[in-house]
C-alpha positions as CSV (number, residue, x, y, z in Angstrom):
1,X,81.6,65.7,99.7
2,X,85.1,67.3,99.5
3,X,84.6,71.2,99.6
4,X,87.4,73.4,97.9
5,X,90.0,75.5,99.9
6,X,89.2,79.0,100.0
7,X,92.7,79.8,97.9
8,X,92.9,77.1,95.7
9,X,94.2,78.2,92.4
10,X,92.0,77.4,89.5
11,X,94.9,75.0,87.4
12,X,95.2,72.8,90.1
13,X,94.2,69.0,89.4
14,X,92.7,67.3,92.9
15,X,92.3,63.8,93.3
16,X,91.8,61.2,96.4
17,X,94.2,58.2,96.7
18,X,94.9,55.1,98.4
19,X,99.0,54.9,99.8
20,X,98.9,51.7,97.0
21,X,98.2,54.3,94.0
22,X,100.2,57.3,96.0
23,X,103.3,55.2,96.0
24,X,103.1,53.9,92.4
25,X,103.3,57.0,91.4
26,X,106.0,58.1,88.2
27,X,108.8,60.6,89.6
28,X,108.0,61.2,92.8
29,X,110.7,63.2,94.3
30,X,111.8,64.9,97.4
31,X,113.3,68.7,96.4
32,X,116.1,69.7,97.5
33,X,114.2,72.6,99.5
34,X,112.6,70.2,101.9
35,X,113.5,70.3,105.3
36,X,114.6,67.2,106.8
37,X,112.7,64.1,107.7
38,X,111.9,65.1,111.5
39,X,109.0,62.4,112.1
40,X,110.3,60.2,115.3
41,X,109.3,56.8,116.6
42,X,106.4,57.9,118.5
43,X,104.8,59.5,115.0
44,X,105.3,56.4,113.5
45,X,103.7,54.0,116.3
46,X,100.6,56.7,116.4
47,X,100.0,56.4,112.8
48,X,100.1,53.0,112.9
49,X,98.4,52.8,116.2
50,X,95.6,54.8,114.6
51,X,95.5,52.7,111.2
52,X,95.5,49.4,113.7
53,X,92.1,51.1,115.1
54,X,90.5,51.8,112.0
55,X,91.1,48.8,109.9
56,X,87.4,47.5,110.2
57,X,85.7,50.8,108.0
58,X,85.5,51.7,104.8
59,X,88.1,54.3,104.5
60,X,90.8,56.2,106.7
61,X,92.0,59.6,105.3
62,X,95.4,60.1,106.1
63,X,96.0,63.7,105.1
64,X,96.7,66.0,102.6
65,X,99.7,66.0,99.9
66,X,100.9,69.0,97.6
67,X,102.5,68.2,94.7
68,X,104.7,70.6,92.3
69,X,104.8,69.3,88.8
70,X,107.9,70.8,87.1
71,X,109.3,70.7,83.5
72,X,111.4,67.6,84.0
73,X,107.6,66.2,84.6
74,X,109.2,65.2,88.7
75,X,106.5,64.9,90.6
76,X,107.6,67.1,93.5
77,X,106.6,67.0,97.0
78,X,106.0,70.2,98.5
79,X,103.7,69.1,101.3
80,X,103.6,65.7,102.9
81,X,106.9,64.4,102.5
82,X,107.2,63.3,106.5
83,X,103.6,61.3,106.2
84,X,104.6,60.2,102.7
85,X,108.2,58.8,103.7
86,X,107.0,56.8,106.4
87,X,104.6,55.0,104.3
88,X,107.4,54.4,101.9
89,X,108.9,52.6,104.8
90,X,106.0,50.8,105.9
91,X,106.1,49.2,102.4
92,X,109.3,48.2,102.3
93,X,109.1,46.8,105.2
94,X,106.4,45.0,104.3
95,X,108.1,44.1,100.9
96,X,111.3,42.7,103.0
97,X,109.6,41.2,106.4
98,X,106.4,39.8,105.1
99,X,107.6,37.9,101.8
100,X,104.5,35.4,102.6
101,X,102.6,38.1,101.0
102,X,103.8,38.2,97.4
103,X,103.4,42.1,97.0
104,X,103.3,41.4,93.4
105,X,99.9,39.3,94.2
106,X,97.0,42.1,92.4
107,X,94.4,40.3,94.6
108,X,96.4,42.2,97.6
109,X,96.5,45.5,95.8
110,X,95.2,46.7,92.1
111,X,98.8,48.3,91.9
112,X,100.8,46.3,93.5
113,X,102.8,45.3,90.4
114,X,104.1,48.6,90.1
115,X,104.3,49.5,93.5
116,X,107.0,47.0,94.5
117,X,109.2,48.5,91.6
118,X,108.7,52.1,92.7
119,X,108.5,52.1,96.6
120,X,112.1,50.0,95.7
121,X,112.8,52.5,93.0
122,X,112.4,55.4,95.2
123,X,114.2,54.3,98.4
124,X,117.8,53.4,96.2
125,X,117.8,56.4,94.1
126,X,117.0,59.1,96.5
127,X,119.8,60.5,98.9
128,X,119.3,62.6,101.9
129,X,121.9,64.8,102.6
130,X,121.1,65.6,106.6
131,X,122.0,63.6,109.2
132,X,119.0,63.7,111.0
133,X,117.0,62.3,107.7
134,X,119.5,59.4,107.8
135,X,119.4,58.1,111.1
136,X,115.5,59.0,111.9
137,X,114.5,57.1,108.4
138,X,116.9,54.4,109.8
139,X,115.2,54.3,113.4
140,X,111.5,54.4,112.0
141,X,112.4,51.8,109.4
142,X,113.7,49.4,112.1
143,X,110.8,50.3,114.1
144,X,108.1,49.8,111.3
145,X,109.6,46.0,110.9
146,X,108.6,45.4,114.2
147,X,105.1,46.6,113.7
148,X,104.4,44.5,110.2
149,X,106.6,41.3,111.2
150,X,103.8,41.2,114.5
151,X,101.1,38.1,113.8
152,X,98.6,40.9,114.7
153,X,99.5,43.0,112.0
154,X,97.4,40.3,109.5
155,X,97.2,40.7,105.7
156,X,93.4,42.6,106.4
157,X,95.6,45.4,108.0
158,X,97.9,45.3,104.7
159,X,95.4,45.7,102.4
160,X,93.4,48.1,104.7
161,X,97.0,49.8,104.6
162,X,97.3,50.0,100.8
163,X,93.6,50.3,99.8
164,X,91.3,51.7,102.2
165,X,93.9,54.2,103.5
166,X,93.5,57.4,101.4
167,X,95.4,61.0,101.1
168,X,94.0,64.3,99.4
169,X,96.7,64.7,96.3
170,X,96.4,68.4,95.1
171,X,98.9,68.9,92.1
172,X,100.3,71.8,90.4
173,X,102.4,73.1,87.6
174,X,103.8,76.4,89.4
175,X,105.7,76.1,91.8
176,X,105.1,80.0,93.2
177,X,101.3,78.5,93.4
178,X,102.2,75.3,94.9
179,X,103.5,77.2,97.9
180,X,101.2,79.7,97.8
181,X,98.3,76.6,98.5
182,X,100.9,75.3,101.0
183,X,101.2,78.6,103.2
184,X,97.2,79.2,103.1
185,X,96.5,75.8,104.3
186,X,99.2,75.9,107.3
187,X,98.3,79.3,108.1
188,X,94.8,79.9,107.5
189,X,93.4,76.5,107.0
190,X,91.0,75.2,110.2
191,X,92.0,71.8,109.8
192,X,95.0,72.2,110.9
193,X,94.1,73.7,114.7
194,X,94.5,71.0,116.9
195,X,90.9,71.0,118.3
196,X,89.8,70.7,114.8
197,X,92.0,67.9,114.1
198,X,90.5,65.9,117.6
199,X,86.9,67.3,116.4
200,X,87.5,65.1,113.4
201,X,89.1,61.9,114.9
202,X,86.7,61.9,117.4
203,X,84.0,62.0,115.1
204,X,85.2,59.2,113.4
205,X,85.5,56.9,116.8
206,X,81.0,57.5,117.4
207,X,80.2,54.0,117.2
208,X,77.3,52.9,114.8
209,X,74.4,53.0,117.4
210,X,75.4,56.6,117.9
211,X,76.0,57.8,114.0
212,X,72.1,59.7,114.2
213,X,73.9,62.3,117.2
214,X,76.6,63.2,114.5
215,X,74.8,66.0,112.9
216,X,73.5,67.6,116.0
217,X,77.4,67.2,118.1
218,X,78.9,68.9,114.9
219,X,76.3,71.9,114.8
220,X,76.7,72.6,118.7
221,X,80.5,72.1,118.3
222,X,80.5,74.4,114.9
223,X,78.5,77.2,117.3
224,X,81.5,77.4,119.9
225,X,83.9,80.0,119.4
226,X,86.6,79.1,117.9
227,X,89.3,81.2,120.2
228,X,87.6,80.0,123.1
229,X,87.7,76.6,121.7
230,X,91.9,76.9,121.4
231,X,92.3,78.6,125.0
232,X,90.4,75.6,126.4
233,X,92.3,73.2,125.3
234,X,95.9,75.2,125.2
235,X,95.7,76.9,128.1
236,X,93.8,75.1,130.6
237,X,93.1,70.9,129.6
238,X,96.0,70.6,128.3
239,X,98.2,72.5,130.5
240,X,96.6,70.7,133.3
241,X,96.7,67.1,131.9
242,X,100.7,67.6,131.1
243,X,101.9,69.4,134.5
244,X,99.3,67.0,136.9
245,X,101.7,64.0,134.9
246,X,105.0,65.9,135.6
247,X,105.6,66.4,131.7
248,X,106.1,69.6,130.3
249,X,103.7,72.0,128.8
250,X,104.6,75.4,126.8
251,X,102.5,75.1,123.4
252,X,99.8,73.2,122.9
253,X,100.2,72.0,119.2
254,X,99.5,68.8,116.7
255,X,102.2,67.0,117.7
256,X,100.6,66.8,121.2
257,X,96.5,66.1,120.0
258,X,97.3,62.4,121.2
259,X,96.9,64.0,124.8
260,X,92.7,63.6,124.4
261,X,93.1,60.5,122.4
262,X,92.0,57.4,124.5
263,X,90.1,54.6,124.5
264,X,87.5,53.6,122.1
265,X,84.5,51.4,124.6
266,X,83.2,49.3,122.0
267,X,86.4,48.0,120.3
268,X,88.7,47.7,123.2
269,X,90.1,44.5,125.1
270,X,88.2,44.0,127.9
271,X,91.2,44.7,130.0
272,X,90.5,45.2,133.6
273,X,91.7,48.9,133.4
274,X,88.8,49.9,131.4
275,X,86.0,48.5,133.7
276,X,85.5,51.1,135.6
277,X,85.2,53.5,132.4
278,X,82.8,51.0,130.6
279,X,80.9,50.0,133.6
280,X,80.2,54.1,134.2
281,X,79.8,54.9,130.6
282,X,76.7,52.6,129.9
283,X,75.1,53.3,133.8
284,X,74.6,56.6,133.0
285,X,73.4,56.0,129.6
286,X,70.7,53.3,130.9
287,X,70.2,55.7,134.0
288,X,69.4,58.1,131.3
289,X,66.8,56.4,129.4
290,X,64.5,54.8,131.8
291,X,61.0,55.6,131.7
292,X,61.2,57.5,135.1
293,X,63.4,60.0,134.0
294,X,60.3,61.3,131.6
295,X,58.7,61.5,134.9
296,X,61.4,62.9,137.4
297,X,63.1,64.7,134.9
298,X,66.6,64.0,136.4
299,X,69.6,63.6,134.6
300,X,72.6,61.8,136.0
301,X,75.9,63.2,134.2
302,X,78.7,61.7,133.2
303,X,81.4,62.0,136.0
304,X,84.6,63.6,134.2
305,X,87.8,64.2,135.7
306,X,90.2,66.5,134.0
307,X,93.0,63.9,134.6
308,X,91.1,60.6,133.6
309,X,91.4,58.5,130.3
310,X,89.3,59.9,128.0
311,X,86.3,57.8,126.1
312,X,86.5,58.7,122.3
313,X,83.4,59.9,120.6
314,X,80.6,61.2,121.8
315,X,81.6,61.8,125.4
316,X,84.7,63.3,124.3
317,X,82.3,66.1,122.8
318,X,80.4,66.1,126.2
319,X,84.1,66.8,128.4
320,X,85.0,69.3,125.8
321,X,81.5,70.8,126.5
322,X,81.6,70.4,130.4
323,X,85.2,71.7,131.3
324,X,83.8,75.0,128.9
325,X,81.3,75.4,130.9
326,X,83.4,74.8,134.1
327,X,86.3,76.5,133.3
328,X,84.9,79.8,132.2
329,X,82.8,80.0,134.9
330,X,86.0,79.7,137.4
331,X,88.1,82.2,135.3
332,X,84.6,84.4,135.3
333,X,83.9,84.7,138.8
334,X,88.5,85.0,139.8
335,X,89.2,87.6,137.0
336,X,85.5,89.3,137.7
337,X,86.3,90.7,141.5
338,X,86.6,94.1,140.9
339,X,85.8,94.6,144.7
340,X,85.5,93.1,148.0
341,X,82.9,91.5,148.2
342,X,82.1,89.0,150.9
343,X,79.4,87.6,149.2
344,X,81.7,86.5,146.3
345,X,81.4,82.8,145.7
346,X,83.0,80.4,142.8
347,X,81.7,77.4,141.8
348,X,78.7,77.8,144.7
349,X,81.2,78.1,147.5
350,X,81.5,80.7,149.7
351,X,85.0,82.5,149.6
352,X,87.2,83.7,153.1
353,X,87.6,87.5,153.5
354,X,91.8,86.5,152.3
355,X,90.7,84.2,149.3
356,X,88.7,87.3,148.4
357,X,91.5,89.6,149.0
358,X,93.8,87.4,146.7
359,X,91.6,87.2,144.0
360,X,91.1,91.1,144.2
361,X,94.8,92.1,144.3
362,X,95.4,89.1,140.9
363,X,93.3,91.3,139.5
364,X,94.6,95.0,140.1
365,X,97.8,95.3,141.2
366,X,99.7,97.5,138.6
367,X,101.4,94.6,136.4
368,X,98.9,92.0,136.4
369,X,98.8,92.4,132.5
370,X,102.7,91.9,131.8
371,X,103.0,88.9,129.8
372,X,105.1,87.3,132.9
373,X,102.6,88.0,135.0
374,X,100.1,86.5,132.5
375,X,102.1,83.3,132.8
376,X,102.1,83.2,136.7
377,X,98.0,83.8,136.9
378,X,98.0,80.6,134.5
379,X,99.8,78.4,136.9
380,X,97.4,79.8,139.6
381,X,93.7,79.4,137.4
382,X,94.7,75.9,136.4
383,X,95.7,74.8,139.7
384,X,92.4,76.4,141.2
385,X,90.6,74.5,138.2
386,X,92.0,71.4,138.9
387,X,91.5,71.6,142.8
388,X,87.7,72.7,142.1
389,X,87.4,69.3,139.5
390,X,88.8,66.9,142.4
391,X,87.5,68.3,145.6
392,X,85.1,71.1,144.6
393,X,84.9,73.7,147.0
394,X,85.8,72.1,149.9
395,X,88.2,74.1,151.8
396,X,88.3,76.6,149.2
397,X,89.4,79.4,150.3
398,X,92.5,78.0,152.3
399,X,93.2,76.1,149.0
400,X,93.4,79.4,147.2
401,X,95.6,80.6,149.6
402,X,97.8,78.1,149.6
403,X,97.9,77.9,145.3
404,X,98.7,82.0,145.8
405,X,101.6,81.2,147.4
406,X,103.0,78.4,145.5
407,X,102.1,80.3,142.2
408,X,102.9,83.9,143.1
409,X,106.4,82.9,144.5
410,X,107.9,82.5,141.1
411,X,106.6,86.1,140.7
412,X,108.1,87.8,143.4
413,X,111.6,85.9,143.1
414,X,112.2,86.6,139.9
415,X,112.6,89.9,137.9
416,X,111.3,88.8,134.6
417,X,108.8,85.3,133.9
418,X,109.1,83.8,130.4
419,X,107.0,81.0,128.8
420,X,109.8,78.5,130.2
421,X,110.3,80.1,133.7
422,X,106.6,79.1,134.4
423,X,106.7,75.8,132.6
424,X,110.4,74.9,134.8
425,X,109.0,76.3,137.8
426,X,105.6,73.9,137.7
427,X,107.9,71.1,136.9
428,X,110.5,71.6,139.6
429,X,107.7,72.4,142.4
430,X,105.1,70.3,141.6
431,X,101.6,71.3,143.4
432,X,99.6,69.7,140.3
433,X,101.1,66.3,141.5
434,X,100.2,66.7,145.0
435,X,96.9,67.6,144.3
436,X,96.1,64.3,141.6
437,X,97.7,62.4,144.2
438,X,95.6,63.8,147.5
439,X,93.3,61.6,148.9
440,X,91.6,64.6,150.8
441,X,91.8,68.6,150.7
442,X,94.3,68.7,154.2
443,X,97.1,67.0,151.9
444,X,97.3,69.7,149.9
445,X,96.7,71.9,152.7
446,X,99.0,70.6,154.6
447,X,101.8,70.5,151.8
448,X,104.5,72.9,153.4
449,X,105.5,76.0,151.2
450,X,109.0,77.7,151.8
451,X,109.1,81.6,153.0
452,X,109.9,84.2,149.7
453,X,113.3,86.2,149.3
454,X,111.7,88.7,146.8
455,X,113.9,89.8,143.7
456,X,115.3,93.3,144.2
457,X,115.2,95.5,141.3
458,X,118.0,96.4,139.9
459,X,119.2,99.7,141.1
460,X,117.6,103.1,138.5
461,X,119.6,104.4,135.9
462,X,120.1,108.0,135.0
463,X,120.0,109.8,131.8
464,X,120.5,113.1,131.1
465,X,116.4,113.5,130.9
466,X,115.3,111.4,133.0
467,X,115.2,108.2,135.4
468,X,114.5,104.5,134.3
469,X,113.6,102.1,136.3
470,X,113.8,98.1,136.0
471,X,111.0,95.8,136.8
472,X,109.5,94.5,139.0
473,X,108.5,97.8,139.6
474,X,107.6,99.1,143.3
475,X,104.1,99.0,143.1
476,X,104.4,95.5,142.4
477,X,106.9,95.0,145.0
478,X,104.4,96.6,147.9
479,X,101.2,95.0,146.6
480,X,102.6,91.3,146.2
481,X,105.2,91.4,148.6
482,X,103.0,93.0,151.2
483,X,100.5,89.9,151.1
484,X,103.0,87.7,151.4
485,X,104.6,89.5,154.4
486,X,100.6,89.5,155.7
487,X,100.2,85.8,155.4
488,X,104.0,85.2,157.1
489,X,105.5,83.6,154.4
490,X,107.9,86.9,153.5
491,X,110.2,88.3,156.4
């Protein structure tokens, strides 16, 4: 059942719709106040990727549209126009590559009469005034007559295409109140958070055996915190997933919920790539089940890797719920030295007088909570998180070290860290790739580190009152600096 937006005015008529009926629509127009048509080829092969996946169930909701109906009675779209374009293209495509099909054939579609007239309609009499409309409608149409010329791409994906894949049409006669719903949903609405969005497609990929665990993995994920939920997966998975495969990583976003998207075990190929993930998947699963374990009351989990292709469904719930548990437990125990300790362990391992030392100076040395700074102690937590997930806390504390340096470096070298300094740096010294690739701890270890030339701050400036200095201030200079100079990689 279809709940109503919180700010939904009370004029507005809502209706669901398959693409056939969306695109046989009278006057539907792009405004001139849309912004161009920015959707690239690797939109367009997801979509389609995704549609290719689903084609076998009932429905597949596409998303939502926001129409403006104005006195001219144009049908004017004020939301959707990138998802609503490209199916326009699809169409065509279909119209011009697949003539085998007779689109005019109402056994393929209940609308198809009309919809060859105004998909056709559409495409000749609207212009597009930006350049980067033209050629990316031009690139995605070439692209989407490769897709539907394919002899995969059957007539039961057409008609899943035109019948069975459905938007949420909300239409309305102001347009002050048409944008008005358009701003609440972008800003306010969940859906639109980008764990939210894989909390839904993931639900969608539990295979039928598993549909009676639905309920109970939406009330435990509905009882997580929503923030905590976002810094997860922003700041740590996929941060960690993007810089251990030397791709850059500033904002976590919609664009980039593909990232946790992977393989569905029950409708995959059996391609020899997805052995090892099938053949571990139901092992633990039968492990699981048998009689003995009522007895012993062990429990064999499943063995995640914050790197590995991820199963969709229901152990895509279990990661999300393991690397919560991991990761705050790691950030806990580093941000929770307030002292030292030497009884302070992380993860069950027992941490080196200098690991401890580290940890204790992240955490109070004057400008730890400058937004720079900030960024720096996110390289360093996900590189400890992702050492702790491959090795766990074998050599630990000399790992920790050795992450200090490489992290801290693009601290003390630098008088001011923005989002891109620490996203550049990562990318340009790479420790997230040595560690995916290390066989053993001692090839991190042993992964040599150049000495630091510190930044110098920039000499103090006089007014008539009083003195200003720049950053990095001198207390920051003599605590980090000093370490370095202690561990002999600072002369």
């Amino acid at each position: 059942m279809m709940t109503e937006p919180a700010d939904t005015p009370q004029n507005v008529h809502r209706k669901i719709m398959p693409v056939c009926e969306l695109l046989s629509l009278e006057n539907l127009t792009i405004p001139d106040y849309q912004r161009p048509y920015k959707w690239e080829e690797s939109n367009v092969t997801q979509l389609f990727q995704d549609i290719q996946a689903q084609h076998k169930k009932n429905a597949y909701r596409l998303g939502t549209i926001v129409f403006h109906r104005d006195s001219d009675n144009e049908l004017n779209i004020v939301d959707g126009q990138q998802r609503t374009l490209t199916l326009m293209l699809a169409v065509k495509a279909i119209i011009k590559t697949r003539p085998e099909q007779k689109m005019a054939n109402s056994s393929l579609c209940p609308h198809a009469g009309k919809l060859v007239e105004r998909v056709n309609g559409f495409i000749n009499n609207t212009t597009f005034d930006s350049l980067l409309s033209q050629q990316n409608l031009h690139n995605n149409y070439l692209v989407l007559r490769r897709i539907v010329s394919r002899s995969d791409f059957t007539e039961a994906h057409i008609s899943f295409l035109l019948n069975k894949c459905q938007v949420v049409t909300f239409e309305l006669h102001s347009v002050e109140e048409a944008f008005q719903f358009f701003d609440s949903q972008n800003s306010r609405g969940r859906d639109l958070n980008p764990h939210d969005l894989l909390k839904a497609f993931h639900l969608r990929e539990f295979v039928e055996h598993e549909h009676h665990l639905k309920a109970a993995t939406v009330q435990h994920w509905e009882s997580l915190d929503s923030k905590n939920l976002a810094s997860l997966f922003a700041t740590y998975l996929f941060r960690i997933r993007q810089w251990s495969q030397g791709k850059s990583a500033r904002k976590f976003t919609k664009n980039e919920v593909g990232l946790f998207k992977g393989v569905n075990i029950d409708e995959i190929g059996n391609y020899p790539f997805v052995d090892s993930l099938r053949i571990t998947h139901h092992y633990v699963d039968e492990y699981n089940n048998q009689y003995q374990r009522k007895i012993d009351r062990q429990k064999l989990t499943f063995p995640f890797h914050l790197d590995q292709m991820i199963i969709n469904g229901r152990r895509f719930f279990e990661m999300a719920e393991h690397y919560q548990q991991l990761v705050t437990h790691i950030v806990a125990r580093e941000h929770g030295i307030e002292k030292q300790n030497s009884r302070t362990t992380i993860a069950g391992g027992q941490l080196s007088k200098r690991a401890i030392e580290i940890l204790y100076l992240l955490n109070t040395y004057a400008n730890a909570r400058r937004k720079g700074d900030k960024y720096v102690r996110c390289m360093f937590d996900c590189a400890v998180i992702f050492y702790i997930d491959k090795f766990s806390t074998a050599e630990l504390s000399q790992a920790i070290e050795k992450i200090f340096i490489w992290a801290y470096r693009c601290r003390v070298e630098r008088i001011a860290v923005q989002l891109a300094t620490m996203d550049n740096y990562v990318l340009n010294n790479n420790l997230f790739r040595i560690i995916r690739e290390a066989i053993n701890p001692q090839e991190l270890l042993a992964y040599t580190l150049p000495s630091v030339t510190p930044a110098k701050p920039k000499a103090s400036r006089s007014t008539s009152n009083k003195t200003v200095k720049k950053s990095p201030d001198e207390s920051t200079e003599n605590s980090l600096v000093q370490l370095f100079r202690d561990m002999k990689y600072c002369d």
